[in-house]
C-alpha positions in Angstrom: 67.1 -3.8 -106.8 65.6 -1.6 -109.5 68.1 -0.6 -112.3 68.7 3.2 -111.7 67.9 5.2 -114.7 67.2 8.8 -116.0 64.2 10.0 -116.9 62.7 12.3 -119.7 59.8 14.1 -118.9 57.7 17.6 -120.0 57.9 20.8 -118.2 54.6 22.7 -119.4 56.3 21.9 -122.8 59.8 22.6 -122.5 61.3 18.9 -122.7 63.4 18.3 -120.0 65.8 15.0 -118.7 66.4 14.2 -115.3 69.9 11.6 -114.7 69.7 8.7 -112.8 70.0 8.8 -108.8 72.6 7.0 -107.0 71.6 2.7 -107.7 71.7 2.5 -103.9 68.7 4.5 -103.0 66.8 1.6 -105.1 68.0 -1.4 -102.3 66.6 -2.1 -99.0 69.7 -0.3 -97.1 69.0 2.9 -99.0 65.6 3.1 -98.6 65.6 2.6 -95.1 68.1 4.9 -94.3 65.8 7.8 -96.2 63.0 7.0 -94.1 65.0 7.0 -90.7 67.2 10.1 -91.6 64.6 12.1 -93.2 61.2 12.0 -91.2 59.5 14.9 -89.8 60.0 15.6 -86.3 56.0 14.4 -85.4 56.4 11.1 -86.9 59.9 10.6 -85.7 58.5 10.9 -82.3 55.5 8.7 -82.9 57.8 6.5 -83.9 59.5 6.7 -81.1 57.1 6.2 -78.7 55.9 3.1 -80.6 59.2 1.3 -80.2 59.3 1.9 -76.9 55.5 -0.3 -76.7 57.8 -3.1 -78.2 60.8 -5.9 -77.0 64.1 -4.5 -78.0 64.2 -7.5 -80.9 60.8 -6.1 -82.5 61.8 -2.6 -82.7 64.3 -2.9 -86.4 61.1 -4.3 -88.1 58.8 -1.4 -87.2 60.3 1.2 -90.0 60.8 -1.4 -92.9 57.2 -3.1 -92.4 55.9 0.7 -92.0 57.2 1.3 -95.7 56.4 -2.3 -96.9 52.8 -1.6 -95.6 52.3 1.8 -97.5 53.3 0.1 -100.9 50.9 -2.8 -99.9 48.1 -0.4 -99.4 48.5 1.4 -102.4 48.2 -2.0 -104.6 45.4 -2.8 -102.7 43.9 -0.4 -103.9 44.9 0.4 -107.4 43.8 -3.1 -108.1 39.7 -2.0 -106.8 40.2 1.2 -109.4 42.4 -0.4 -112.1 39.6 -1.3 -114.7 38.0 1.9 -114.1 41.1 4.3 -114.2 42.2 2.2 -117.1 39.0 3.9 -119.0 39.0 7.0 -117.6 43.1 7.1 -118.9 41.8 7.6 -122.4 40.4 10.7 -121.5 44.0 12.5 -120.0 44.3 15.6 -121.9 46.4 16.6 -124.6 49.8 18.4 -123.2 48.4 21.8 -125.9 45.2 21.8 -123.9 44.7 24.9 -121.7 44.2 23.8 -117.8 41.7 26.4 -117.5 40.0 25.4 -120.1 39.9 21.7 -120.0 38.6 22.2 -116.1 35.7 23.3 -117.4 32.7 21.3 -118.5 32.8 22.9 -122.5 36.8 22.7 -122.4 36.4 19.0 -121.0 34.1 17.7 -123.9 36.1 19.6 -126.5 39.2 18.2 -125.3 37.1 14.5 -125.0 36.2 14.6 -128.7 39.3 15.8 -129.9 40.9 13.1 -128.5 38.8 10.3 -129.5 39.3 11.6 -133.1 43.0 11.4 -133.0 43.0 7.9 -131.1 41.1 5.8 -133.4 43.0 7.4 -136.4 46.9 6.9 -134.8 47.8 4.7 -131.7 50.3 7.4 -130.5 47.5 9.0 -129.3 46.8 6.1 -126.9 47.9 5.6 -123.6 50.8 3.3 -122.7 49.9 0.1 -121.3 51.4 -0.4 -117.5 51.0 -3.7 -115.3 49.3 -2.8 -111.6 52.6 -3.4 -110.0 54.4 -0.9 -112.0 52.5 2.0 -110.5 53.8 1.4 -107.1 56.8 3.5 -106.6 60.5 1.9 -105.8 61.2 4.5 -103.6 58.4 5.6 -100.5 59.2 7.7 -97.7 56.7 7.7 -94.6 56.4 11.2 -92.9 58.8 13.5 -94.5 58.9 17.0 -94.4 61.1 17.1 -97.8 60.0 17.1 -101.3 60.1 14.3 -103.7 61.2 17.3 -106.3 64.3 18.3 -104.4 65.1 14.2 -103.6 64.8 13.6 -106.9 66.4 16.4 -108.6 68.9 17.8 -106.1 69.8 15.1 -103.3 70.3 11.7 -104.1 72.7 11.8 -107.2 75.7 10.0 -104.9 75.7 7.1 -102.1 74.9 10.0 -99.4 72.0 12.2 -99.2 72.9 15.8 -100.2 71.4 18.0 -97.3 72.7 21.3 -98.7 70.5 20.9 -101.6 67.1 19.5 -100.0 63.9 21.5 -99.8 62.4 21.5 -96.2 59.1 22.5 -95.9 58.7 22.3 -92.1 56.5 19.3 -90.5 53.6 19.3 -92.7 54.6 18.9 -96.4 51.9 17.5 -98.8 52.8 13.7 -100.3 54.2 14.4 -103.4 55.7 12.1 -106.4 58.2 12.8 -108.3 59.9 10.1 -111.1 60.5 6.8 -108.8 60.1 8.8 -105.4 57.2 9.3 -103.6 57.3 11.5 -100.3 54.3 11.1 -97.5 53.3 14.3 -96.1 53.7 14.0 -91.9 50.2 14.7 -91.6 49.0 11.9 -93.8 51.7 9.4 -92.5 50.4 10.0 -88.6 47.0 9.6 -90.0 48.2 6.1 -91.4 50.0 5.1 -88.3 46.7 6.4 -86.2 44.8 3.5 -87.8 47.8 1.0 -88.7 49.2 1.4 -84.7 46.5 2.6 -82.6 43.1 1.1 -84.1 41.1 4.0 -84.5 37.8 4.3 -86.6 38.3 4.5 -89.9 36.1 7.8 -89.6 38.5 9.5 -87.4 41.9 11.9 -87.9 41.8 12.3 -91.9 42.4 8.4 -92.2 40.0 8.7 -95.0 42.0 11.6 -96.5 45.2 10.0 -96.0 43.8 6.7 -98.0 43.1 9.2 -100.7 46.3 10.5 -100.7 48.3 7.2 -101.0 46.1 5.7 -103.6 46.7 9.1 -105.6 50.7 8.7 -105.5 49.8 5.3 -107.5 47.8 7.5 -110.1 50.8 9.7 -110.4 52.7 7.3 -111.3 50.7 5.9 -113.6 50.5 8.9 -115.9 54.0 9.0 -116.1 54.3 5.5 -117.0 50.7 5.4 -119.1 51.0 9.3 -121.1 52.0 8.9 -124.6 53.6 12.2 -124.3 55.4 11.7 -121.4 55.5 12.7 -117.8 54.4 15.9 -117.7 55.3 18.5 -115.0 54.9 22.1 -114.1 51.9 24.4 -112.7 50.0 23.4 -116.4 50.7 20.0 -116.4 50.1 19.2 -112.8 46.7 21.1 -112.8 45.8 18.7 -115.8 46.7 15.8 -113.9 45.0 17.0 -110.4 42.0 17.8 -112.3 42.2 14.7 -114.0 42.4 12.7 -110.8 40.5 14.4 -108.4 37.4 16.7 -110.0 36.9 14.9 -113.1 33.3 13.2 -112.7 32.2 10.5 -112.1 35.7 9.4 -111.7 36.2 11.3 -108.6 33.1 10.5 -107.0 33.7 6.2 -108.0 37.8 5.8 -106.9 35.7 8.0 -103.0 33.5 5.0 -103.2 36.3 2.2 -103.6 38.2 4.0 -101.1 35.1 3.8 -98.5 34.4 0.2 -99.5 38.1 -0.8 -98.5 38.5 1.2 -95.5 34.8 -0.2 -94.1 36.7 -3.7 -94.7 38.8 -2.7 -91.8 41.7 -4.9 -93.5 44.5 -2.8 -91.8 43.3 -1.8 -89.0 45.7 -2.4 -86.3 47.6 -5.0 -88.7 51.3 -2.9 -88.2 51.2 -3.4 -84.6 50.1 -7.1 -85.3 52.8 -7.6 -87.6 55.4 -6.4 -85.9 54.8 -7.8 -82.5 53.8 -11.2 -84.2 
């Protein structure tokens, strides 16, 4: 079990510390119960119809393998990407940098130089080094509809989930991370299940879209683990780190490449209803 702990992070500048979540949301029994208690209504039904495709002494190891699956996936594929995010990590912008102005292509050089000038003359400047396995989240939630924000910050302080205090943003919630917790989005997490489960073409349903939106929960991590200055959160900071992960070429255009070289693997096609019948 992970060690619960608080974290300090940035709120576009204002520093900020979040305390530590109940230690039992960190253990298999905890886990489990967030992903049985809080999925969205579409994937509880497609779960449900997919036990009922199973022997009564299959169906416990659909939900757990479902999650172990999800954190498999995204090492998979941090590992393709690591050497190349681990370069493209020295360019992360400076927390004073305008998000405006860094997205554009002036802003982005300026912001490039500055911070190869400050690098070579003080390693504070550098980022953090973090192991691939650290970027996987402790804490993943298949098919939510709530927010890794108000898990993180509202709900799971005690042994029971706080429901008064959750966010619920009705079926089709983007994934989101948020300091040890990530949430997948309903719509990316029957994506998953439509190639994991069923078998379908790689091409077909979003799959693609959903890979990219898994394999980004491990780069949000990452720069909160990897940012010299901390995680940094907010409409400012996460613009940064969107741009950062999703625009900035030809990072963007390489990690749409790894993820198109993985999925025409096939590796996981159908493998969650071979595991779990197996």
């Amino acid at each position: 079990m992970v060690r619960s702990k608080g974290h300090a992070y940035v709120w576009d500048g204002e520093r900020r510390f979040a305390p530590p979540i109940h230690r039992r949301w960190y253990g298999e029994s905890g886990i489990a119960e967030l992903n049985e208690r809080l999925r969205a209504p579409p994937v509880a039904l497609r779960f449900r119809a997919m036990a009922a495709d199973l022997p009564p002494n299959r169906r416990s190891r659909l939900s757990p393998a479902s999650v172990a699956l999800t954190r498999e996936v995204m090492a998979l594929l941090f590992a393709r990407a690591e050497p190349l995010v681990a370069r493209h990590l020295r360019n992360y912008p400076l927390p004073e940098f305008d998000p405006e102005r860094f997205a554009s292509p002036l802003g982005r050089a300026a912001s490039e130089r500055y911070l190869r000038v400050l690098q070579e003359q003080d390693s504070s400047f550098r980022p953090k080094a973090v192991r691939g396995r650290r970027v996987i989240p402790p804490i993943v939630i298949l098919g939510t509809s709530r927010s890794a924000e108000s898990l993180r910050m509202h709900a799971l302080f005690g042994p029971r989930i706080a429901y008064t205090h959750l966010e619920n943003q009705r079926g089709n919630a983007h994934a989101d991370y948020c300091l040890d917790v990530t949430a997948v989005g309903s719509d990316t997490a029957s994506a998953l299940l439509e190639y994991w489960w069923e078998g379908k073409e790689p091409s077909d349903h979003g799959i693609q879209e959903a890979y990219d939106t898994i394999f980004h929960e491990a780069l949000h991590r990452l720069c909160d683990l990897a940012n010299p200055f901390g995680p940094q959160y907010g409409p400012k900071g996460g613009a940064k780190e969107h741009y950062w992960m999703e625009e900035y070429e030809p990072f963007a255009s390489h990690v749409e490449r790894i993820l198109v070289e993985h999925l025409a693997g096939g590796r996981e096609r159908g493998i969650l209803r071979r595991r779990v019948e197996a």
